[in-house]
C-alpha positions in Angstrom: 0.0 0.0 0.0 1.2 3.9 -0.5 1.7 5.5 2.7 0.0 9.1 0.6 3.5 10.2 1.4 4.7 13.1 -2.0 7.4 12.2 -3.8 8.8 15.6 -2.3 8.6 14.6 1.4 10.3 11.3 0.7 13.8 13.3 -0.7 12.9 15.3 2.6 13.2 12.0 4.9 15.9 10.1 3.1 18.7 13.3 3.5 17.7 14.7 0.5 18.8 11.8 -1.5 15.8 11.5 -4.3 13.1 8.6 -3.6 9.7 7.5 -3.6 7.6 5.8 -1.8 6.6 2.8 -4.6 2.7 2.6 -4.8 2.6 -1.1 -5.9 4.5 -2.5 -2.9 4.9 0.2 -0.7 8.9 -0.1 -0.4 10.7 2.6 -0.1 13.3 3.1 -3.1 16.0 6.1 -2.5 19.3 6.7 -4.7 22.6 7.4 -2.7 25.5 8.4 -3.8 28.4 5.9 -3.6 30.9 7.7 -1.2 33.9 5.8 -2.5 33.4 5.8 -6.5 32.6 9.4 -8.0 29.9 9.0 -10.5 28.1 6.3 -9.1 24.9 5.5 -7.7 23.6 3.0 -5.9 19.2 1.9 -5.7 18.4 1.0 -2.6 14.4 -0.7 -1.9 13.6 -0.8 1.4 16.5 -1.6 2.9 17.9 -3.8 0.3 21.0 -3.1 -2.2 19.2 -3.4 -5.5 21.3 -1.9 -7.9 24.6 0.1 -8.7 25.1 2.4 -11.7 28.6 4.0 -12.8 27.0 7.2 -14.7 30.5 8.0 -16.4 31.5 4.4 -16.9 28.4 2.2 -17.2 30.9 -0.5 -18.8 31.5 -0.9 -15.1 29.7 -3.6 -12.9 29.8 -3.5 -8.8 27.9 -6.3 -7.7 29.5 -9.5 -8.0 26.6 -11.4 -9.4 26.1 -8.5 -12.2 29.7 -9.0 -13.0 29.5 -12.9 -13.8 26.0 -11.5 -16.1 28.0 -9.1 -17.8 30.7 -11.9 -18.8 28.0 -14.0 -20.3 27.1 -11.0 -22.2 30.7 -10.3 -23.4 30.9 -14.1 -24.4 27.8 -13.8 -26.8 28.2 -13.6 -30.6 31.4 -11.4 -31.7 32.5 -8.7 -29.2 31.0 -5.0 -29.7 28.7 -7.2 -31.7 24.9 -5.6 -31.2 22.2 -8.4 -29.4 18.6 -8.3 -28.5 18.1 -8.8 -24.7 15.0 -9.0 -22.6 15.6 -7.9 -19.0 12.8 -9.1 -16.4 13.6 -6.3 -13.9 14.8 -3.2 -14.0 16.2 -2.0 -10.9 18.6 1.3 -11.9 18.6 -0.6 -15.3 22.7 -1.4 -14.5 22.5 -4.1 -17.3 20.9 -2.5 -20.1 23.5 0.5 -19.6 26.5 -2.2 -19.7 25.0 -3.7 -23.0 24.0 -0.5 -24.9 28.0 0.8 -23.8 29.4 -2.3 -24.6 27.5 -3.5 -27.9 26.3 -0.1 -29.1 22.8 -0.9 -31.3 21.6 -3.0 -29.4 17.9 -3.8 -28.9 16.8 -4.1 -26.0 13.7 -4.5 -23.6 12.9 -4.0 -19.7 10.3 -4.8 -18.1 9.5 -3.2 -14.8 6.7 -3.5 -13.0 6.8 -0.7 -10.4 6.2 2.2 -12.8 7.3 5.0 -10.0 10.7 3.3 -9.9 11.0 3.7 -13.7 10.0 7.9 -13.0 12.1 8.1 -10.5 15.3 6.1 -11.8 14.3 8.0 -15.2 14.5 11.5 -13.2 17.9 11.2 -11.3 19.7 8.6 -13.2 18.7 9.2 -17.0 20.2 6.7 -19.4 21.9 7.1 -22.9 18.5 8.5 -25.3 20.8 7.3 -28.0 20.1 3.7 -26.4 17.2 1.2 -29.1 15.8 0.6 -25.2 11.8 0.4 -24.5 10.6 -0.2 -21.0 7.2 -1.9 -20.2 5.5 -1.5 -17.1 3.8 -4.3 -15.8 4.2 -8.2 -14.2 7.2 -10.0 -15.5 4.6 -12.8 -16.3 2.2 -11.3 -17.4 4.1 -8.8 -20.0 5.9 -12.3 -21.6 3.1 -13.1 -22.7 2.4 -10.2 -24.2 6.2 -9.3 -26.0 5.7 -8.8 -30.0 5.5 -12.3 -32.2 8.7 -10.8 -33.6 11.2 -11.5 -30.8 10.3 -15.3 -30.4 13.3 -17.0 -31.6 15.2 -14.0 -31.7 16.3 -12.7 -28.5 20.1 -13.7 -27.7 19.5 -12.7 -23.7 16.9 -12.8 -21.3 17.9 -11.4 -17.9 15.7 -13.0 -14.5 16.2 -10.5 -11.6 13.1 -9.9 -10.0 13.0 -8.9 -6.4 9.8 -7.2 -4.4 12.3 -6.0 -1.6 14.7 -8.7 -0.5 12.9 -11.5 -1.9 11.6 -13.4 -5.2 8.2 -13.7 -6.1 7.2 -17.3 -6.4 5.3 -16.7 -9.6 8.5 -16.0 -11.4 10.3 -19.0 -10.0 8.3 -21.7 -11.7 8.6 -24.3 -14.6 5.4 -22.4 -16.4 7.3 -18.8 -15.9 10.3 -20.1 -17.8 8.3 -22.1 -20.1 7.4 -18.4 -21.5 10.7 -17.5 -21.9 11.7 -20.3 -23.5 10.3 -19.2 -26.7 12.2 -16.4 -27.2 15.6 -17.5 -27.3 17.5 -17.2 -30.3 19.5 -20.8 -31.1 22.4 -18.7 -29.8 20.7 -17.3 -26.8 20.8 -17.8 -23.3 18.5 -17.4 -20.0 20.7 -15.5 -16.9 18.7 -16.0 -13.8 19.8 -14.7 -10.7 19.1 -17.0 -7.9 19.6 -16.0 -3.8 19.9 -18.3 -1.3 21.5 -19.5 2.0 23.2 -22.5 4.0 21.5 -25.5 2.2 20.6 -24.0 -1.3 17.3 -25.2 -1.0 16.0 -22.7 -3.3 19.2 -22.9 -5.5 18.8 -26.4 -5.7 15.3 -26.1 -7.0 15.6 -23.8 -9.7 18.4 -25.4 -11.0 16.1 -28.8 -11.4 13.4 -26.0 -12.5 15.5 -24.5 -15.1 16.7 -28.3 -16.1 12.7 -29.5 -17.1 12.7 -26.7 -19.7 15.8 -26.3 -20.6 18.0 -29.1 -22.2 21.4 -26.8 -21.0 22.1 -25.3 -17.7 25.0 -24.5 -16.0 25.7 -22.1 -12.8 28.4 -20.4 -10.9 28.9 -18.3 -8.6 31.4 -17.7 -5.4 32.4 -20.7 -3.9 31.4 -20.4 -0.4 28.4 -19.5 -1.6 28.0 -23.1 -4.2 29.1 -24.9 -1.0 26.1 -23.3 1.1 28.4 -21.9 3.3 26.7 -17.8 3.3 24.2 -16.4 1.8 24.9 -15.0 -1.6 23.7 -15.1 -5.5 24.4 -17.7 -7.8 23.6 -16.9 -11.7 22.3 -19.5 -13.7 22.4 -19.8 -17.6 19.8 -21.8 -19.2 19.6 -22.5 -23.4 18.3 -24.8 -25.7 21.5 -25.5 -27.6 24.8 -26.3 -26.1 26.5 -23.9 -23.8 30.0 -23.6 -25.4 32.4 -25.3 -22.5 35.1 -22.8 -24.0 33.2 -20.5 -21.8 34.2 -21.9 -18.1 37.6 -21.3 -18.2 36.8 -17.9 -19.2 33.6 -17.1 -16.6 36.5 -18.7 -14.2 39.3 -16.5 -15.6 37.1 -13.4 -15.8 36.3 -12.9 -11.9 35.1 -12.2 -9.4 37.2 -14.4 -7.4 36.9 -17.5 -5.8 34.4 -18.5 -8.3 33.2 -22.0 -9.6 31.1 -23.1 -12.1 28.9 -26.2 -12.1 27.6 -28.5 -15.3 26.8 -32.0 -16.2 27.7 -34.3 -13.8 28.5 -31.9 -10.9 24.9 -29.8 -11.8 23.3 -33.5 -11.4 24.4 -33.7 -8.0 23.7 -30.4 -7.2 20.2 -30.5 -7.9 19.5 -34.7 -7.0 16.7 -35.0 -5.0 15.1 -31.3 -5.7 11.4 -30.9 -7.1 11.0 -29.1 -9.7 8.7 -25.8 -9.1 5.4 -25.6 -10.4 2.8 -23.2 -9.9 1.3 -25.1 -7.3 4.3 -25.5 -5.3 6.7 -22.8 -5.9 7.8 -20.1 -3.6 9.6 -17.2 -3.0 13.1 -17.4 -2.4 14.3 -17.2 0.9 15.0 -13.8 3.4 18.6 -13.0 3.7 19.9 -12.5 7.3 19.5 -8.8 8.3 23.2 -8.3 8.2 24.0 -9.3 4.1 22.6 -6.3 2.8 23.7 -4.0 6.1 24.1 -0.6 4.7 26.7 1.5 6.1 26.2 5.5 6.8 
């Protein structure tokens, strides 16, 4: 629910840092200025981290997790080389920046369902208007299957980071949400889901048998500690229909940030043995990180 709060009295409460009180969900999303990098900015909804932009150097990524997406993206095609991507989640729109810096023309889509974070993202953090980028409002979901006739079959990326505050939705973590995404892919493309979870990767464990019953090629890495279930933390997942070239491990490996490890075939197997795979009857919402992860410091 809105608290009625003005957009105004929001920058008032949040030291004059701009924000809004989101109608949808009734978070609280506010842009700070990173202290230590000049230039950058960092989305912050209700409480949580959500994104970081570089303003001068959007070819930069912060977040660890962003960083292993924006290797995938390097490793599609020819470098420079212009894609079609479909981000599910907008955030500060960090990724759609990196690919219209780093593959100029590309074509790309976001979709976003709180429109007031779009406004106010829009307002303090404008992108590139030279940028082919459109941005729909409304449910993940519900927008897929919606998305022109034309992009089945031809987009080469689909980005999964949805969050309502810390967490998730289950609606997006099911074998029917990714069946609609499915379509899209290109024979080159690839799915990049961002998955969070904790000690036992329960929820990791799930969508990578999730991803697995519509997808005939998945593989995932992420920080080891966090593969091992030993802290909470992100691990990215990339789904396709055609083989995932194996040229790329050494390179997500190579590429950072470090420790990292990937898993595939055998290894994925046993990762995911044992794990349902999510419907819509039984899926959920992935799990609340402790309240120190995303402990912001002032």
């Amino acid at each position: 629910m809105s608290t009625g709060r003005s957009a105004k009295s929001d920058v008032a409460d949040n030291a004059g840092h701009p924000s809004v009180v989101l109608k949808l969900s009734g978070h609280t999303a506010v842009i700070e200025p990173d202290r230590f990098t000049p230039g950058s900015f960092q989305l912050v909804v209700d409480g949580t981290p959500q994104s970081h932009v570089n303003i001068d150097h959007p070819g930069e990524l912060f977040f660890e997790y962003i960083q292993r997406i924006g290797h995938v993206i390097d490793l599609l095609g020819e470098p420079h080389e212009p894609i079609t991507a479909v981000h599910l989640g907008a955030g500060a729109l960090t990724l759609p920046r990196y690919v219209e810096a780093t593959r100029p023309g590309s074509r790309q889509q976001v979709v976003e369902i709180e429109s007031d974070l779009i406004d106010l993202v829009r307002a303090a953090l404008p992108w590139d208007k030279r940028a082919q980028l459109r941005v729909r409002h409304g449910d993940a979901r519900e927008v897929l299957g919606k998305l022109p006739a034309g992009l089945h079959g031809a987009v080469d990326l689909v980005v999964v980071d949805i969050f309502s505050g810390a967490r998730t939705p289950k609606h997006v973590t099911s074998r029917e949400f990714f069946a609609l995404a499915a379509p899209l892919l290109s024979p080159r493309g690839v799915l990049a889901v961002n998955v969070a979870d904790g000690p036992g990767l329960a929820f990791a464990r799930g969508q990578a048998a999730t991803l697995s019953a519509v997808f005939a090629h998945v593989i995932g890495f992420a920080e080891t500690q966090v593969l091992k279930g030993r802290r909470f933390g992100n691990i990215v997942f990339i789904a396709a229909h055609t083989p995932i070239d194996l040229n790329w491990i050494p390179r997500l490996l190579a590429n950072g940030p470090h420790p990292a490890k990937v898993i595939e075939g055998t290894e994925l197997k046993q990762f995911m043995a044992g794990s349902l795979v999510a419907t819509d009857e039984t899926s959920t919402q992935s799990p609340l990180p402790g309240r120190t992860v995303f402990q912001i410091g002032h």
